[in-house]
N, C-alpha and C positions, 0 to 999 in steps of 0.2 A: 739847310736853314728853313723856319718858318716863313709869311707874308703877309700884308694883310688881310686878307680871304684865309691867307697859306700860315698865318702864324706872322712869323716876324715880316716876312719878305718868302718865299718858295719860289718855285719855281726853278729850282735848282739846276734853270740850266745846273738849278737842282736837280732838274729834270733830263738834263743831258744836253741840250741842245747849244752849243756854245758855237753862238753867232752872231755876225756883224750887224749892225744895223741901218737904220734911216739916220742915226744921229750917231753912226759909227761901232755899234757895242746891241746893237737891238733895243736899246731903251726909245724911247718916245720922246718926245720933245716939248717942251711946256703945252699945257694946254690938253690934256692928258685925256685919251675918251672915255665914256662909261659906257657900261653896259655891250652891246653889240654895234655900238658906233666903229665903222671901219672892220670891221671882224672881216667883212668879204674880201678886204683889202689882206689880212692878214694871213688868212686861210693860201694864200698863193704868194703871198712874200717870198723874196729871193732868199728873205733869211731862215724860213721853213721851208723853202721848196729844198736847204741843201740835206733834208730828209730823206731824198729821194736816193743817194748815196748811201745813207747811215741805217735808214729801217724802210725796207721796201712797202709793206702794211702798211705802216702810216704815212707813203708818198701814196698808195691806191687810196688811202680813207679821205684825205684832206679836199679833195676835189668834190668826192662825194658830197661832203658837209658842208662844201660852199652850195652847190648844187641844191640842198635841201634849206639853205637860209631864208630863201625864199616862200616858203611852205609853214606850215605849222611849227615843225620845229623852231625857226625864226625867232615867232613869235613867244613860245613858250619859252626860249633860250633870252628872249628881252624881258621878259619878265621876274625870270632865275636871277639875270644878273642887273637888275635894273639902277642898282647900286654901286657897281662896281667899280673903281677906279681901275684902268690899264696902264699899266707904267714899261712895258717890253712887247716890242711885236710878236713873239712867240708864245707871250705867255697865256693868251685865250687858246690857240689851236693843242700848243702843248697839254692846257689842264681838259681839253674835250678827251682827247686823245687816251690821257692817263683815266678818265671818269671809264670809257666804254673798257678798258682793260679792267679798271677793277671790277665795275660787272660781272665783267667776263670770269675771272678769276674767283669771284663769289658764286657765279654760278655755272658753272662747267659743263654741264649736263644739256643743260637748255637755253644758253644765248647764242643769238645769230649770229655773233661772231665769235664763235666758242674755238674753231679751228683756226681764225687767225690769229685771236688776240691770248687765248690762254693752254695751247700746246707749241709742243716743241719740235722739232720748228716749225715758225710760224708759218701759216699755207694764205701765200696772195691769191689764190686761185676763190678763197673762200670771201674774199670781199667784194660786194656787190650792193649795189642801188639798192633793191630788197631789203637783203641782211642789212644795213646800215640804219634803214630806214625802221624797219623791228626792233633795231637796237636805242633810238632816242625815241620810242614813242611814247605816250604818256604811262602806258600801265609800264614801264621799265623805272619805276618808282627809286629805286637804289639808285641808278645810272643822275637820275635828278635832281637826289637828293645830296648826291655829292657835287653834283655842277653847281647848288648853290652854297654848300655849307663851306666847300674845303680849297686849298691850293696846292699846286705842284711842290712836292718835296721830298726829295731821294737820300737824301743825307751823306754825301757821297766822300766815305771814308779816305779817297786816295789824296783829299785837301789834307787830312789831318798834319801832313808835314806842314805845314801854314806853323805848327807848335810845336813839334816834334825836332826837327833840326834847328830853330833857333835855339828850344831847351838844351840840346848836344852840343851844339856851338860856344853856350855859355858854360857848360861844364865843363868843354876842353879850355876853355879861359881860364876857370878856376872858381867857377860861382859854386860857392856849397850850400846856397839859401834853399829850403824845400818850397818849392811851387803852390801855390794856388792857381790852379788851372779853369779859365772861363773860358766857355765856348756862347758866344755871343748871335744868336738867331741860331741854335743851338738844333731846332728841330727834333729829334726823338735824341739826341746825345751821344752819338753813334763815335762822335771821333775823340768824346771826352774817353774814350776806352780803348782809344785806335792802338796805344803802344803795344798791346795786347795782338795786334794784329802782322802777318808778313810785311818785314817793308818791302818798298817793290821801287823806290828812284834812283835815279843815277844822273849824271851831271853832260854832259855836250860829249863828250870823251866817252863814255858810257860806264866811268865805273861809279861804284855805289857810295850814294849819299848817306852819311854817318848818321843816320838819330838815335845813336847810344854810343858811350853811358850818357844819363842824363839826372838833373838833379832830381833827390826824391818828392814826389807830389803830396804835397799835405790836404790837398783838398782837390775835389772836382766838382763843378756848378755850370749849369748851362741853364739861358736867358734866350725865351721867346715867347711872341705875345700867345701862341696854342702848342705846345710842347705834346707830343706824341710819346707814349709809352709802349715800345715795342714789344712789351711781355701780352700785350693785349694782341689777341690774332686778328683782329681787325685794322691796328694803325699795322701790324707789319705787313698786312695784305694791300695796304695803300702806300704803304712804300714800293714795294715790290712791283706795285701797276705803275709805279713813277718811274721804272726802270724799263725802258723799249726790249719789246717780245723777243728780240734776235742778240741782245748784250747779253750773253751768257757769262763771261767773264765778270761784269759789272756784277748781276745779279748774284755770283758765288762769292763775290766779297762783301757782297751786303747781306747774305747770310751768315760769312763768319764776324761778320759785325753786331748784328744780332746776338748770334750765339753770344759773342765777346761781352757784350754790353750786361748780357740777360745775368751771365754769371757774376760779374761784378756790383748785380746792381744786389746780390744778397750778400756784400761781404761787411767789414767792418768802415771801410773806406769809399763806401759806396757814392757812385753820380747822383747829385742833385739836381731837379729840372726844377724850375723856378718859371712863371708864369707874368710875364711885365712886356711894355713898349721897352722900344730903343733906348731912347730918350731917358727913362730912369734907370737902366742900367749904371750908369757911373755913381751913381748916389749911391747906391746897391754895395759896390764894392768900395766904398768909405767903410765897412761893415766888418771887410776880412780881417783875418789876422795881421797884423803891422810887421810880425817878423817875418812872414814869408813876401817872396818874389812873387809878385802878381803878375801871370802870364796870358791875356786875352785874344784870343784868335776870333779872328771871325774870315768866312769863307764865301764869296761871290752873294755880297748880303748888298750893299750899296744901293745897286741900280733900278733892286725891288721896292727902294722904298720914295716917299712924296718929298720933292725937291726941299721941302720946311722942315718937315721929321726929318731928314738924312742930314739937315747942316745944322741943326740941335746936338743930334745924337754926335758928329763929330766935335762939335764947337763946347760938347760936356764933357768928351773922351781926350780932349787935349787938356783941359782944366784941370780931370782928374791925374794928367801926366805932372804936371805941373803943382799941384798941390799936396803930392805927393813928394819923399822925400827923392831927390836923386839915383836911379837905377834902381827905384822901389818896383814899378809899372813899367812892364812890358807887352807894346799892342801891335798885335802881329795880323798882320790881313791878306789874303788872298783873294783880288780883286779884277775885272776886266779892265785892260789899257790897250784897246784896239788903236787908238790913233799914234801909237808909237810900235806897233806889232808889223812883223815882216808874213806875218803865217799863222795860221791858229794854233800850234807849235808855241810860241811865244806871246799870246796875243792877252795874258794876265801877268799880272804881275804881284810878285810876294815881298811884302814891304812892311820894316819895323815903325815905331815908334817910342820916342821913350827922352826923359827929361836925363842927358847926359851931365848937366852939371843944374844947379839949383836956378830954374828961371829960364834954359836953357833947352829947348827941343827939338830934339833931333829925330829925322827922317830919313831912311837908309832903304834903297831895293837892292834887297840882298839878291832877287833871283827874276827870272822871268821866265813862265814855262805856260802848260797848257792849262783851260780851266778843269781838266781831269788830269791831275799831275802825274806825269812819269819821269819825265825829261825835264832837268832845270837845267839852265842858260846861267851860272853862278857868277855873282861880280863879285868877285874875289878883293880885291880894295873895300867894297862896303862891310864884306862879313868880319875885314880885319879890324876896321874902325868899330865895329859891334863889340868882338871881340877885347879890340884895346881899352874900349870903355867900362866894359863889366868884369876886365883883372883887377879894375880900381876901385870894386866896390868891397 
């Protein structure tokens, strides 16, 4: 997804990092800081220190850069974001993090952290006070100009079940409506093209989660306030730095996502990215076609966004379930639910929406699994009720 810096919301734990917080989920709690208020706080959170397990480089970086808050960097970093609203404990350390990669990655040859951050594999031996300190200095102009303009966002295809098995669900029902498929905080559109992609989940038992057959797509469209075009080597080298130096697996699925996407987008049926807030989205799709099944996913978008945008944007997306005809709209979300989670195994939850009889809306979790899905936790009773209701349409 996008953010506000980030497009719609980023940060996609878009960014990878899927972790608990001070208010349970890493979000922050009214009262939201700006700019570098608390950053030294957050640079050594318990919800970034579990870094220190997941990508070794950035548990050696993070200490460094609290270290230098103090210093010029500081200053020039309060000034970068002097605007900024913080809405997730992770989401400032995360988007430094992703800035010195892409550097890095932009320049290969000659940044000081060229052996940590952009070979394979990554070398901790090459992170030091120094190198770190040459890498935000002022003439690293790139490194800058991305800590003010842009936010964390990976696009991380392995959500796209969030659309893919409710679509197969409804087709073993018996739905034959062709799809309008919305990807909502959409970010470069990577999972509106995911079908294209290996599936790779499977259910507590370990066998494989069905997302086919499914009905046919009559359209695809994806909604964010800064939509990325991955044909441009520049947004896919900012994706790519959104992806941690050591996720080799990660990062080969976001290249055949890429590729997926790139082909598709010259066909007859090509993704459309569309450029709007939250908040007008549901007006937006007053617009589609009436005979097709309108199917809206959106994936770990919520928490990025200001307490007033985020209960707009849901307080329209039930209006438009509701003003709509009966099992016309289907909103499918893939969201953090840490305070009913045993594990970060199950610590999101995959949850429909949708007006079951006229007046009438119903909310179903159909699964619960991790915010990088492999593994669903499947309620089987919810998927039958999904099911029961869309043989009647």
């Amino acid at each position: 997804m996008a953010a506000a810096a980030k497009g719609v919301f980023r940060s996609t734990p878009t960014s990878g990092l899927d972790c608990e917080s001070a208010t349970g989920n890493g979000v922050l709690p009214s009262g939201m800081p700006r700019g570098i208020d608390g950053l030294e706080v957050d640079l050594l959170a318990q919800e970034v220190g579990y870094l220190r397990d997941r990508e070794p480089v950035y548990a050696q970086l993070l200490p460094l850069l609290h270290r230098l808050l103090a210093g010029d960097f500081g200053a020039r970093l309060a000034a970068a974001w002097a605007n900024r609203e913080v809405h997730a404990v992770y989401e400032r350390p995360l988007m430094l993090l992703a800035a010195l990669r892409y550097d890095a990655l932009s320049d290969p040859d000659a940044h000081p952290l060229q052996a940590a951050l952009a070979e394979y594999p990554p070398r901790v031996d090459a992170v030091s006070e120094p190198a770190v300190t040459a890498a935000v200095a002022p003439e690293r102009t790139r490194f800058w100009q991305v800590v003010r303009e842009r936010a964390v966002q990976t696009n991380e295809t392995t959500r796209a079940v969030t659309w893919l098995w409710p679509a197969a669900l409804l087709a073993s029902a018996g739905e034959r409506r062709a799809i309008a498929l919305v990807d909502i905080g959409t970010s470069a559109g990577l999972n509106l093209t995911a079908d294209g992609l290996p599936p790779l989940w499977h259910d507590a038992a370990g066998a494989p989660i069905a997302v086919a057959p499914r009905p046919e797509l009559a359209l695809r469209i994806g909604f964010d306030i800064a939509p990325l075009d991955v044909r441009e080597p520049d947004a896919a080298r900012w994706l790519r730095a959104c992806v941690w130096p050591s996720d080799t697996q990660r990062l080969a699925r976001l290249e055949q996502s890429i590729a997926c996407f790139t082909a598709a987008a010259t066909g007859a049926a090509a993704p459309r990215l569309v450029a709007c807030t939250l908040p007008e989205v549901p007006v937006r799709l007053d617009a589609l076609p009436g005979e097709s099944l309108i199917v809206c996913m959106q994936s770990i978008v919520r928490d990025y966004l200001p307490a007033a945008e985020r209960n707009l944007y849901e307080a329209e997306m039930r209006a438009l379930l509701l003003r709509r005809p009966a099992r016309a709209t289907l909103w499918a979300e893939l969201e953090m639910d840490p305070e009913r989670a045993t594990s970060q195994e199950n610590s999101a939850t995959l949850r429909v929406r949708y007006a079951a009889e006229p007046d009438a809306l119903r909310e179903l979790t159909l699964a619960r699994t991790h915010p990088h899905p492999k593994r669903l936790f499947v309620d089987a009773a919810a998927v039958a009720v999904l099911q029961r209701d869309f043989a009647a349409s």
